[in-house]
mmCIF file of the N, C-alpha and C atoms, coordinates in Angstrom:
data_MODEL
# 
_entry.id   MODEL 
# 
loop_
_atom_site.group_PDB 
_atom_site.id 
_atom_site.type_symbol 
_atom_site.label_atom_id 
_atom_site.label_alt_id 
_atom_site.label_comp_id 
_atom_site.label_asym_id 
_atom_site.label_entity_id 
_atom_site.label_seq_id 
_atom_site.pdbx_PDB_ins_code 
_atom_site.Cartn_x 
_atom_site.Cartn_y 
_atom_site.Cartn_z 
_atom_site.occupancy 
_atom_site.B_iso_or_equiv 
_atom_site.pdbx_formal_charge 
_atom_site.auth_seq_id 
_atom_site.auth_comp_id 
_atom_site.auth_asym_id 
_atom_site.auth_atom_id 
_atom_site.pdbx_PDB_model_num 
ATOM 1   N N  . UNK A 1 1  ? 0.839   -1.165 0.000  1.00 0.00 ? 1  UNK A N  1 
ATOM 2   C CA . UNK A 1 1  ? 0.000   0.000  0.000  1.00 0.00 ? 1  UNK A CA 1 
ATOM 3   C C  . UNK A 1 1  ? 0.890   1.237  0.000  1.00 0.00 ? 1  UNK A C  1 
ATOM 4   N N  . UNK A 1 2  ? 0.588   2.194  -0.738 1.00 0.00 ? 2  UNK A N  1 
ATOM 5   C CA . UNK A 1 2  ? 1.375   3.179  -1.098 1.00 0.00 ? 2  UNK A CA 1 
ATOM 6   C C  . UNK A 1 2  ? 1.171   4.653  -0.101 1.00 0.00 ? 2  UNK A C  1 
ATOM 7   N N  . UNK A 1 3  ? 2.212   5.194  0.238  1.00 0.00 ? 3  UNK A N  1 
ATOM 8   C CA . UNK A 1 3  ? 1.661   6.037  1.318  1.00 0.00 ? 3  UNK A CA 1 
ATOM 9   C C  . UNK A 1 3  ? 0.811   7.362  0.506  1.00 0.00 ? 3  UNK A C  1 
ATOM 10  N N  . UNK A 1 4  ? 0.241   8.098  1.128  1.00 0.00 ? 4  UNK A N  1 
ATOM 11  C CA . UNK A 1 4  ? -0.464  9.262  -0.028 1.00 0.00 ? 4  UNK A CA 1 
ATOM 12  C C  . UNK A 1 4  ? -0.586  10.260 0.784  1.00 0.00 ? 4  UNK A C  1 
ATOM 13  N N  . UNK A 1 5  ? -0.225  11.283 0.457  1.00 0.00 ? 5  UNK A N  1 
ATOM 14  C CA . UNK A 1 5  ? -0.445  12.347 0.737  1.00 0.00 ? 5  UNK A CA 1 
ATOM 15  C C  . UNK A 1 5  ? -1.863  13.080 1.395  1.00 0.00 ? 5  UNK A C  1 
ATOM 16  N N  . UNK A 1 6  ? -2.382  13.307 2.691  1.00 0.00 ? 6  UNK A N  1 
ATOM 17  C CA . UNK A 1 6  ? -3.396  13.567 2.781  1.00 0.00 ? 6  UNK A CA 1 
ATOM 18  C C  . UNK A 1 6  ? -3.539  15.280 3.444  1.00 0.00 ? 6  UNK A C  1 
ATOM 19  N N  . UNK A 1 7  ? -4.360  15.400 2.270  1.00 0.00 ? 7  UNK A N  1 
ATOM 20  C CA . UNK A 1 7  ? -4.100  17.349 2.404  1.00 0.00 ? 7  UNK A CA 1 
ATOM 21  C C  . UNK A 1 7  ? -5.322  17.599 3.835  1.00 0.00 ? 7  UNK A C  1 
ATOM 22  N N  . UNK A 1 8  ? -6.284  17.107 3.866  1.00 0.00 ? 8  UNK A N  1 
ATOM 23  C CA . UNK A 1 8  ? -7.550  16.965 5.140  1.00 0.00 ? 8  UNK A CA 1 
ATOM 24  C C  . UNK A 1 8  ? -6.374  17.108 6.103  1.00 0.00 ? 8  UNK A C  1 
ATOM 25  N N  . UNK A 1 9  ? -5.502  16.754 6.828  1.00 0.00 ? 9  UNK A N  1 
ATOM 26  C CA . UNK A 1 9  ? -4.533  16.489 7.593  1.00 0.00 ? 9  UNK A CA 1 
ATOM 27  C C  . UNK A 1 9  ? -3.254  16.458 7.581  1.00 0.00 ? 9  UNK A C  1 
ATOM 28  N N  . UNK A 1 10 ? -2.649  17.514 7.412  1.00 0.00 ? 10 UNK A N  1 
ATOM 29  C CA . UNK A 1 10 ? -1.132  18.126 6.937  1.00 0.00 ? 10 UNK A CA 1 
ATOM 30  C C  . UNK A 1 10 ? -0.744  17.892 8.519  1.00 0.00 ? 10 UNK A C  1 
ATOM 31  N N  . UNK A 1 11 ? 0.673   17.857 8.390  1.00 0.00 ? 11 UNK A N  1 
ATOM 32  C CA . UNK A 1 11 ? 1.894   17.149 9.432  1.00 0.00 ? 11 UNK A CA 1 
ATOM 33  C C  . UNK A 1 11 ? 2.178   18.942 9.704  1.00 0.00 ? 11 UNK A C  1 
ATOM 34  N N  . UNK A 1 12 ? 1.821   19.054 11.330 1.00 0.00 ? 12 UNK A N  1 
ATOM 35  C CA . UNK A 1 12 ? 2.143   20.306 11.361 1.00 0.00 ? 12 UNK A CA 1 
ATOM 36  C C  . UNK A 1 12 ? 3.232   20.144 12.833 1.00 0.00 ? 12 UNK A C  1 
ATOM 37  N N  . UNK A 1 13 ? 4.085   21.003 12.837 1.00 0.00 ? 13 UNK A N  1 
ATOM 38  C CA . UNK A 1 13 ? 5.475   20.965 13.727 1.00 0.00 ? 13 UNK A CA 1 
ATOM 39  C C  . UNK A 1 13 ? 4.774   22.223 15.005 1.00 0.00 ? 13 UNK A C  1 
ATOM 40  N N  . UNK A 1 14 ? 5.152   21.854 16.192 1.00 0.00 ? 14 UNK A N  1 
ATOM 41  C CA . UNK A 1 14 ? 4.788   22.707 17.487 1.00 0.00 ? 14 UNK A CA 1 
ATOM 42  C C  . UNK A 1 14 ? 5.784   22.523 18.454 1.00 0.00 ? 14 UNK A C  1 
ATOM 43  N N  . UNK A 1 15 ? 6.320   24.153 18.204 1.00 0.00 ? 15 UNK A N  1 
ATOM 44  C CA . UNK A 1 15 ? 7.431   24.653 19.406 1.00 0.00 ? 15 UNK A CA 1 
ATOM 45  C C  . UNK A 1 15 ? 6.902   25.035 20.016 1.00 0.00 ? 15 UNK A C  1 
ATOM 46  N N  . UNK A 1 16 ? 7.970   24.665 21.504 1.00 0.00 ? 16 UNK A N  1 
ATOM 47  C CA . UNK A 1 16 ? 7.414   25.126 22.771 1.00 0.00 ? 16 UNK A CA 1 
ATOM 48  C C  . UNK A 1 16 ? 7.913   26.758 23.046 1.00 0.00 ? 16 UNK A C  1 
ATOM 49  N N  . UNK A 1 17 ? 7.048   27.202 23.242 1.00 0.00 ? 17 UNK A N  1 
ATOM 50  C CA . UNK A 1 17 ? 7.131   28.950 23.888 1.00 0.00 ? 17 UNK A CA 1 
ATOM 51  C C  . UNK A 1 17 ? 8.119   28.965 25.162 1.00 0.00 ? 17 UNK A C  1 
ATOM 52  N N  . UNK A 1 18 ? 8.715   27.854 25.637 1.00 0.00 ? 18 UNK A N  1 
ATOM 53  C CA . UNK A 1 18 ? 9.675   28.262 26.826 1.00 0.00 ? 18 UNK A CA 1 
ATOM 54  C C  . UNK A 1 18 ? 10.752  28.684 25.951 1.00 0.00 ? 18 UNK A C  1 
ATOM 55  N N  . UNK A 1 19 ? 11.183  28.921 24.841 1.00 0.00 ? 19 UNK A N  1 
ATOM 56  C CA . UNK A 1 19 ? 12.286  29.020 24.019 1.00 0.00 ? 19 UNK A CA 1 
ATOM 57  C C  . UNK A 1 19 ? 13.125  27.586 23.795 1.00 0.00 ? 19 UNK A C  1 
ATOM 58  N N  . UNK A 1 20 ? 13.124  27.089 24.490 1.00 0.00 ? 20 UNK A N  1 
ATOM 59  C CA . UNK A 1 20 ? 13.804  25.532 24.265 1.00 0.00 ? 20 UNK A CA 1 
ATOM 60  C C  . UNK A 1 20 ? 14.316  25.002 23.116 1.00 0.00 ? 20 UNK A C  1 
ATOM 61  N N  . UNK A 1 21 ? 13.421  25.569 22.163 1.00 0.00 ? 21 UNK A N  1 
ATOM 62  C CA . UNK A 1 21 ? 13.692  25.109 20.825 1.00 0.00 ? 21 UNK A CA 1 
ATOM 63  C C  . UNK A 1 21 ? 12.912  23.647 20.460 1.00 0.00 ? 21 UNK A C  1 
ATOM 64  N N  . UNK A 1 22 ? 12.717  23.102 21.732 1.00 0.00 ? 22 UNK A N  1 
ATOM 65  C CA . UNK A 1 22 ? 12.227  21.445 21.665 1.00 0.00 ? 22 UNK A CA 1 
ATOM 66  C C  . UNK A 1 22 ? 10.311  21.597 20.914 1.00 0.00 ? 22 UNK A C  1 
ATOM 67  N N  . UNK A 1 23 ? 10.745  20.678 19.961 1.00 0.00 ? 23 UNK A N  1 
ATOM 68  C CA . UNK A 1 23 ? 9.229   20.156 18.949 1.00 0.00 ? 23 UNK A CA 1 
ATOM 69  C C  . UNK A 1 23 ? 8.444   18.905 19.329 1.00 0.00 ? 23 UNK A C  1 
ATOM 70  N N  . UNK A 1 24 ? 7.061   18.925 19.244 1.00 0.00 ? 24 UNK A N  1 
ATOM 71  C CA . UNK A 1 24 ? 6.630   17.685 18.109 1.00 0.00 ? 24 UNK A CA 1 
ATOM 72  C C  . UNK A 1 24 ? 6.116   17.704 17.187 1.00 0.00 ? 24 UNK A C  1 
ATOM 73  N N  . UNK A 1 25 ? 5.951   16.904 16.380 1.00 0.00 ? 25 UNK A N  1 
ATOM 74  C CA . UNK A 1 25 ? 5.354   16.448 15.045 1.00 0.00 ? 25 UNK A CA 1 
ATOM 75  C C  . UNK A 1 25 ? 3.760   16.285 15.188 1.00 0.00 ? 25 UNK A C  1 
ATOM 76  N N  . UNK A 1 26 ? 2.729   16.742 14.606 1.00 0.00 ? 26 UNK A N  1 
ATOM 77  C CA . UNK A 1 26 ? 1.555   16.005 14.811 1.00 0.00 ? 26 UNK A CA 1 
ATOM 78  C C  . UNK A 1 26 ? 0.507   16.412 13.533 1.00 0.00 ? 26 UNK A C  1 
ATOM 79  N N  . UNK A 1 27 ? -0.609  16.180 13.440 1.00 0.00 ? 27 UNK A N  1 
ATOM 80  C CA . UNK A 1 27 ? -1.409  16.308 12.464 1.00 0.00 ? 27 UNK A CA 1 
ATOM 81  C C  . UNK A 1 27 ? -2.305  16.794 12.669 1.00 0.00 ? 27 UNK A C  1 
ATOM 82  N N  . UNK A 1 28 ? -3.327  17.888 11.684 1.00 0.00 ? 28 UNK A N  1 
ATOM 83  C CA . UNK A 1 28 ? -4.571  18.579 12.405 1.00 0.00 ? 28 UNK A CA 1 
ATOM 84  C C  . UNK A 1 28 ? -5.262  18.648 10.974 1.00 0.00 ? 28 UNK A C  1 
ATOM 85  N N  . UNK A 1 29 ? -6.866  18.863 11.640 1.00 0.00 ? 29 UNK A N  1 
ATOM 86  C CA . UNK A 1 29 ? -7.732  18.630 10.237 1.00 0.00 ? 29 UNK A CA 1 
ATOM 87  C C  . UNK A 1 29 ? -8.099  20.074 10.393 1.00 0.00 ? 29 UNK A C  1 
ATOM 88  N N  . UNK A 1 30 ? -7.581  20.529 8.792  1.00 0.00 ? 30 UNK A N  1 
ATOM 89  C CA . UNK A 1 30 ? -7.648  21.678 8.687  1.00 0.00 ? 30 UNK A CA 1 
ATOM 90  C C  . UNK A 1 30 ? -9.052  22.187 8.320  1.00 0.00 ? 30 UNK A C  1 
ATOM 91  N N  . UNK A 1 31 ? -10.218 21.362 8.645  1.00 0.00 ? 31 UNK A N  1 
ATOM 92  C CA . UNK A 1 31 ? -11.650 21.584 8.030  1.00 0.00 ? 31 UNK A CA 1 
ATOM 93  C C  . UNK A 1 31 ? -12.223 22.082 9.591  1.00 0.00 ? 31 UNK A C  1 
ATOM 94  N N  . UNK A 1 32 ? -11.494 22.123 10.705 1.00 0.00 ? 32 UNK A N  1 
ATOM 95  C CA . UNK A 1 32 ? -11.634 21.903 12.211 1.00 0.00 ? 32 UNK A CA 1 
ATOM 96  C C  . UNK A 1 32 ? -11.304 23.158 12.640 1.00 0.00 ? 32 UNK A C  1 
ATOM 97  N N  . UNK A 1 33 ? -9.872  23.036 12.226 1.00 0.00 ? 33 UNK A N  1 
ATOM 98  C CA . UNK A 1 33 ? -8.778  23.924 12.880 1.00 0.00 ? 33 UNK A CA 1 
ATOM 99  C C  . UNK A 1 33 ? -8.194  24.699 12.166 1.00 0.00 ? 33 UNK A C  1 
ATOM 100 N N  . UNK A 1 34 ? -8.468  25.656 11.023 1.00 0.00 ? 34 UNK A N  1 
ATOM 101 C CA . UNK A 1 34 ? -8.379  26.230 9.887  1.00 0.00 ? 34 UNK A CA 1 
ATOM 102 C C  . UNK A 1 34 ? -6.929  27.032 10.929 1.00 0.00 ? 34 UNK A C  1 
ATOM 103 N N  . UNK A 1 35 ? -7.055  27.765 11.901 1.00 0.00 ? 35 UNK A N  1 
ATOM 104 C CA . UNK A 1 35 ? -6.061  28.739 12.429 1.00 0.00 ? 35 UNK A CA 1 
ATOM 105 C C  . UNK A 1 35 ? -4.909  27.558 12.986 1.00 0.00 ? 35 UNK A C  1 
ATOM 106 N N  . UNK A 1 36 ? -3.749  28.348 13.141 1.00 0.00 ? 36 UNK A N  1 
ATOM 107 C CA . UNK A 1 36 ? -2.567  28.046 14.305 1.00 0.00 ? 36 UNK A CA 1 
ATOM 108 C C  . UNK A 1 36 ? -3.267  27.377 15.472 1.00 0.00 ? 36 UNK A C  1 
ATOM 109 N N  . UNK A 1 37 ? -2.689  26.077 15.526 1.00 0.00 ? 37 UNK A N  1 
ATOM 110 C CA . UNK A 1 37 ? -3.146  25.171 17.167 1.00 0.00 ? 37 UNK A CA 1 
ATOM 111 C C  . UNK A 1 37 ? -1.849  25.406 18.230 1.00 0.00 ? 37 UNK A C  1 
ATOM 112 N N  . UNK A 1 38 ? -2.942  25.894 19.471 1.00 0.00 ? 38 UNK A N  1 
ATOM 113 C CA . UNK A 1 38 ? -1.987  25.649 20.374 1.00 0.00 ? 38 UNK A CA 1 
ATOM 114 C C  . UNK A 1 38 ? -1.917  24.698 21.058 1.00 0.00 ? 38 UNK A C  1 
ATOM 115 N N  . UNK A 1 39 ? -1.314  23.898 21.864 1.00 0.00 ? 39 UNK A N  1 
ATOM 116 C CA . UNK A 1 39 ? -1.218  22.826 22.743 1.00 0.00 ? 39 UNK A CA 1 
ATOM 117 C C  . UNK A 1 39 ? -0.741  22.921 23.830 1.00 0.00 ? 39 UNK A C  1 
ATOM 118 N N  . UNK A 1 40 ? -1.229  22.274 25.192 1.00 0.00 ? 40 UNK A N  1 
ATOM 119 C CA . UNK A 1 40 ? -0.282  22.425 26.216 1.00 0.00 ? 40 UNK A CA 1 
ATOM 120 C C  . UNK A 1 40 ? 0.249   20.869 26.212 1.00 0.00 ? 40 UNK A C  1 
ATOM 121 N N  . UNK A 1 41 ? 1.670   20.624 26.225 1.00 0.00 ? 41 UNK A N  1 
ATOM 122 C CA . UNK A 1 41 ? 2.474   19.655 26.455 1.00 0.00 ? 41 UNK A CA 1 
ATOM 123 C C  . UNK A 1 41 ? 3.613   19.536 27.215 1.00 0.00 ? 41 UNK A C  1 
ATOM 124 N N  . UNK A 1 42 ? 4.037   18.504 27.490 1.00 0.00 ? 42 UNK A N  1 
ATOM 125 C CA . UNK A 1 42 ? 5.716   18.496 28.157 1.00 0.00 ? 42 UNK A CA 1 
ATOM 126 C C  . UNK A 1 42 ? 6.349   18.782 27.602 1.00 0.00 ? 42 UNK A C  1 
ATOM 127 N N  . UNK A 1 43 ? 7.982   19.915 28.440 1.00 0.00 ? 43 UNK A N  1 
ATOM 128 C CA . UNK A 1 43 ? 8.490   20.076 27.769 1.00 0.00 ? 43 UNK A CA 1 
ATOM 129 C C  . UNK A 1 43 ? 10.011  19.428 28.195 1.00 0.00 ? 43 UNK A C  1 
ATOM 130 N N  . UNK A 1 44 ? 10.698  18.051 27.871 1.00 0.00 ? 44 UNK A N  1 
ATOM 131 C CA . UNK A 1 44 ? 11.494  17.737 28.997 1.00 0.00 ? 44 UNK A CA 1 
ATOM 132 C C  . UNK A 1 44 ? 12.368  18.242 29.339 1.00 0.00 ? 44 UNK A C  1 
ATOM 133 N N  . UNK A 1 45 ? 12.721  19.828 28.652 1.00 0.00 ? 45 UNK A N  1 
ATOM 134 C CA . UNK A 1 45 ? 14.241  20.887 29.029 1.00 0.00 ? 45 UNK A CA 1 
ATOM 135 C C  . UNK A 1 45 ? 13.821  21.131 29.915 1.00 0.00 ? 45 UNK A C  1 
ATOM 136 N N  . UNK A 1 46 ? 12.630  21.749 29.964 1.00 0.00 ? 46 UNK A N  1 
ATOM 137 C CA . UNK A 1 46 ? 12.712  22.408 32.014 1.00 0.00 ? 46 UNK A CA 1 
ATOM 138 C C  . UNK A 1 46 ? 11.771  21.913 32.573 1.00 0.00 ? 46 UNK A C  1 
ATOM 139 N N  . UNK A 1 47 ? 11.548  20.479 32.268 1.00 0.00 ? 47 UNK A N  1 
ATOM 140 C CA . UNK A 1 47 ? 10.361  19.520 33.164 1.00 0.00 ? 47 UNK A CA 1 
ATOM 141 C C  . UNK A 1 47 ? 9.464   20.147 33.846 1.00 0.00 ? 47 UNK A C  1 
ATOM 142 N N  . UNK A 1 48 ? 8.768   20.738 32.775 1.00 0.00 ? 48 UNK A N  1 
ATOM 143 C CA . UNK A 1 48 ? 7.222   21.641 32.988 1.00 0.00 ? 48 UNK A CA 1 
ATOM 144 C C  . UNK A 1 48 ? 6.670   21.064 31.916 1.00 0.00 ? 48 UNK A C  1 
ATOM 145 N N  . UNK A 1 49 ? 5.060   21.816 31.671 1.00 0.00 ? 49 UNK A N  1 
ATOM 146 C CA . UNK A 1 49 ? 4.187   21.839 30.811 1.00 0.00 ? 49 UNK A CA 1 
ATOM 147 C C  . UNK A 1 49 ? 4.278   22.762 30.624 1.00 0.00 ? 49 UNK A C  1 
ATOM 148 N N  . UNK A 1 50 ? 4.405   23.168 28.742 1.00 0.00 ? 50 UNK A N  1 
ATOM 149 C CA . UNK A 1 50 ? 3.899   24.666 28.547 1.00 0.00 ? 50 UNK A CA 1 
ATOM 150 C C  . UNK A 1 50 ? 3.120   24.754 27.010 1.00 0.00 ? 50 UNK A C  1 
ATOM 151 N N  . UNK A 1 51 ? 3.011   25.712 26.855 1.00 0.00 ? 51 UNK A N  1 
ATOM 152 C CA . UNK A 1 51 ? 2.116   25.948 25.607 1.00 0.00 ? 51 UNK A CA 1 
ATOM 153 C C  . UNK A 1 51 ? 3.039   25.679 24.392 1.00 0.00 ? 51 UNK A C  1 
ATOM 154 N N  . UNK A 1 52 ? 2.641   24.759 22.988 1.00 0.00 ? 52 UNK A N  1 
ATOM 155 C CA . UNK A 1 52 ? 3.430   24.434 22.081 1.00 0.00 ? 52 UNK A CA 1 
ATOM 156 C C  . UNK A 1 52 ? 2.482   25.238 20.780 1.00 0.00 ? 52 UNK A C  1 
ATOM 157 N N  . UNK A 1 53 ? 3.157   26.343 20.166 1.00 0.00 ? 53 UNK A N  1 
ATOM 158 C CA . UNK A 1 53 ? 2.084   26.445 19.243 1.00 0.00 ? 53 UNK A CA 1 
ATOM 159 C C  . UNK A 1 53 ? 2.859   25.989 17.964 1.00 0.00 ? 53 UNK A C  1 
ATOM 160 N N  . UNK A 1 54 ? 1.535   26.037 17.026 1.00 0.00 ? 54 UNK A N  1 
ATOM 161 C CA . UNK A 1 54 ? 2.256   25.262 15.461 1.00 0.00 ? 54 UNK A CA 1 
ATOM 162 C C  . UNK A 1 54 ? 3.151   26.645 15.016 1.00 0.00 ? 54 UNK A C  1 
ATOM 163 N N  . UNK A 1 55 ? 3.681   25.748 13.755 1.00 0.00 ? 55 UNK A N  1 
ATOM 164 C CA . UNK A 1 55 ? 4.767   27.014 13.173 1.00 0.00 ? 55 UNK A CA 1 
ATOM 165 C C  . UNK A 1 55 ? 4.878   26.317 11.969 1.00 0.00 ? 55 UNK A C  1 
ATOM 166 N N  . UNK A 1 56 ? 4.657   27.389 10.718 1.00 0.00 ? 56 UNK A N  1 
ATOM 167 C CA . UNK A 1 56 ? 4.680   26.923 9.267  1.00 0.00 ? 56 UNK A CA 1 
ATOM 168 C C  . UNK A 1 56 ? 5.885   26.761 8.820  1.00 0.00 ? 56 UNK A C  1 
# 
């Protein structure tokens, strides 16, 4: 099975606002979430939670 490209759900990258520089990878349906997602996640540089927003 061939992988395919699915535009409904583009691979969008989210840095953390502590400056860290530290990412993850994740996917969002842009029929949902048309704007920038923010997230709160771990961040393991300064073993907190903080806000990860996307970045194009």
């Amino acid at each position: 099975m061939a992988a395919r490209s699915n535009h409904q759900r583009p691979k969008v990258k989210l840095r953390s606002t502590a400056g860290t520089g530290y990412t993850y990878v994740t996917t969002k349906n842009r029929r949902t979430t048309p704007d920038r997602v923010v997230l709160r996640k771990y961040d393991p540089r300064v073993r907190r939670h903080v806000d990860f927003r996307e970045e194009r």
